[in-house]
ROKELO-358100 format. One record per residue (C-alpha): residue in three letters; residue number from 0; x, y, z. Coordinates in steps of 0.25 Angstrom, whole numbers, plus 5000, padded with zeros to 4 digits. Layout:
+------+-----+------+------+------+
! type ! seq !   px !   py !   pz !
+------+-----+------+------+------+
!  ALA ! NUM !    X !    Y !    Z !
...
+------+-----+------+------+------+
***
This chain:
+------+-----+------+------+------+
! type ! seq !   px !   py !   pz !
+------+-----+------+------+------+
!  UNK !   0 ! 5037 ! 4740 ! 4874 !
!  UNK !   1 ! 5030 ! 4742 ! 4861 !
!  UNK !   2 ! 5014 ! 4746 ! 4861 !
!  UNK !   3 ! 5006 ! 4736 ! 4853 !
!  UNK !   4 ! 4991 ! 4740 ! 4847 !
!  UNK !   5 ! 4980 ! 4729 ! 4847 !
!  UNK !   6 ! 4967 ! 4730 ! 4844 !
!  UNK !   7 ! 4956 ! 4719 ! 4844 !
!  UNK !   8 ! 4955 ! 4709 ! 4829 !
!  UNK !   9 ! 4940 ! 4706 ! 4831 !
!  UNK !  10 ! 4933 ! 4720 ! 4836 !
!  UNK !  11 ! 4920 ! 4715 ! 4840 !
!  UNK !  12 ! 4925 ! 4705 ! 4850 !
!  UNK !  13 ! 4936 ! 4713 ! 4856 !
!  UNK !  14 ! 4937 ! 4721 ! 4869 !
!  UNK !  15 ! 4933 ! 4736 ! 4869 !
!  UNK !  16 ! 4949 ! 4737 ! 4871 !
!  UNK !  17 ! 4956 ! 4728 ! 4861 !
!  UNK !  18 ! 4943 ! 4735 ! 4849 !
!  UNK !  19 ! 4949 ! 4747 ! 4853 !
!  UNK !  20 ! 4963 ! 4744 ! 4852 !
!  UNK !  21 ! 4974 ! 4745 ! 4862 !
!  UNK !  22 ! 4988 ! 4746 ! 4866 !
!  UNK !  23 ! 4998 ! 4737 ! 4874 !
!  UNK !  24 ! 5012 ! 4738 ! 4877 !
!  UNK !  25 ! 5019 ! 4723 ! 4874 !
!  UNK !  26 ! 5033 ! 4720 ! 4874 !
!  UNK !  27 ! 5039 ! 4717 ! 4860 !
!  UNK !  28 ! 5043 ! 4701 ! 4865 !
!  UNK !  29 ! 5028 ! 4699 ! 4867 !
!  UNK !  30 ! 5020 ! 4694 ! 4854 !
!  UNK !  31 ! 5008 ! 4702 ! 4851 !
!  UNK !  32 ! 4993 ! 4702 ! 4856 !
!  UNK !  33 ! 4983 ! 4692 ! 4850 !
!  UNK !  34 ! 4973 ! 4693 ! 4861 !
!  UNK !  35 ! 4968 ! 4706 ! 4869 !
!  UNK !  36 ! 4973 ! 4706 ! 4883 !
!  UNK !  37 ! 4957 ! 4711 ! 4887 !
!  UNK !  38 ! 4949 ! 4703 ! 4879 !
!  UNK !  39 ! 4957 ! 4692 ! 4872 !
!  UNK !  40 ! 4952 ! 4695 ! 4858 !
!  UNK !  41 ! 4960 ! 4694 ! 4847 !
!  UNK !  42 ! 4969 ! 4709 ! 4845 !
!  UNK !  43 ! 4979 ! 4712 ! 4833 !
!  UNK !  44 ! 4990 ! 4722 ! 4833 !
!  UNK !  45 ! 4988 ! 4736 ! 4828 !
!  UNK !  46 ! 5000 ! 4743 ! 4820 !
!  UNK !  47 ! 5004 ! 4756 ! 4828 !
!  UNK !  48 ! 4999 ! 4770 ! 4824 !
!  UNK !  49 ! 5012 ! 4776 ! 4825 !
!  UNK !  50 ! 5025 ! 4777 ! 4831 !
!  UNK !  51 ! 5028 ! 4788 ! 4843 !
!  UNK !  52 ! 5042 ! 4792 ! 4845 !
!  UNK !  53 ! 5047 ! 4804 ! 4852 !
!  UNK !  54 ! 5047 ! 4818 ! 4848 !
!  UNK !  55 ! 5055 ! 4829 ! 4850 !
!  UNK !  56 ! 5048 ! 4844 ! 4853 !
!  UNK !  57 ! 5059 ! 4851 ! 4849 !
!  UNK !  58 ! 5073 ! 4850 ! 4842 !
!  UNK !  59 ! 5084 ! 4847 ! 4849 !
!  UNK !  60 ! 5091 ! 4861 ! 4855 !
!  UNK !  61 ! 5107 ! 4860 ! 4855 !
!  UNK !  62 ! 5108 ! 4859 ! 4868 !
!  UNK !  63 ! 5099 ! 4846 ! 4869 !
!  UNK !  64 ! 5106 ! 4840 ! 4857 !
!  UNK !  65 ! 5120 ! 4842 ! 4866 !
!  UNK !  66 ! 5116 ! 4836 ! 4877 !
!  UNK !  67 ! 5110 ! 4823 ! 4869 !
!  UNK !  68 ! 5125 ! 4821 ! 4866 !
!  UNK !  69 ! 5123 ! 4827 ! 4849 !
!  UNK !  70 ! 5133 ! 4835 ! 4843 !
!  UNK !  71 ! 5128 ! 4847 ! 4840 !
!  UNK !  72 ! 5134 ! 4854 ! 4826 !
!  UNK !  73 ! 5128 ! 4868 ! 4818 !
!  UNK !  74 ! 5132 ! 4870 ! 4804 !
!  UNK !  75 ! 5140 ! 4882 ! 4802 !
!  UNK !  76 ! 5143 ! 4882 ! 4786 !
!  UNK !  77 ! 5142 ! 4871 ! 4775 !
!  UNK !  78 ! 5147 ! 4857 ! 4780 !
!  UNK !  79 ! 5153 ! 4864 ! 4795 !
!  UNK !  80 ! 5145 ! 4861 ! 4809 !
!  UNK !  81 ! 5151 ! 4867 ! 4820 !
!  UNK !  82 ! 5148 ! 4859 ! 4834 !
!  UNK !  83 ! 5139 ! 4867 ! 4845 !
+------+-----+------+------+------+
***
C-alpha cells in the first residue's frame, strides 16, 4: 500500500495533527482524503518529497552473481569473453 501525505487546506482551524502534516497508508482502490480522520477539517494532498528504493552496499562479488543465476563472462582480448 502506497503512503499518502495530507496536511490541513485551512491552518487556523486545523487540529495540531493535520497543521502539521501527516502520513497514512491507504490502499490504491480508495479515493483520496477530503476530511481529517481527527478533526474533520478540510486536508489536501501533499506531492511526495522523494522516492526510496533499495541500495546496494557493495558490488556484486562473482560468487553472489552465480548464485542469482547471471552468467558471469571476463574480457580476455578485443571482442573475446571467456565464461568464469
Amino acid at each position: 500500500m502506497p503512503v499518502y501525505e495530507y496536511i490541513t487546506s485551512d491552518p487556523e482551524k486545523g487540529c495540531r495533527i493535520c497543521q502539521k502534516g501527516f502520513e497514512i497508508r491507504r490502499p490504491l482502490t480508495r479515493p483520496a482524503l477530503d476530511l481529517c480522520p481527527l478533526c474533520r477539517n478540510p486536508v489536501k494532498k501533499l506531492v511526495s518529497r522523494g522516492v526510496t528504493s533499495p541500495k546496494v552496499a557493495k558490488p556484486l562479488s562473482v560468487v553472489d552473481a552465480k548464485k542469482a543465476g547471471f552468467t558471469v563472462l571476463e574480457k580476455r582480448d578485443e571482442g573475446t569473453y571467456e565464461k568464469l
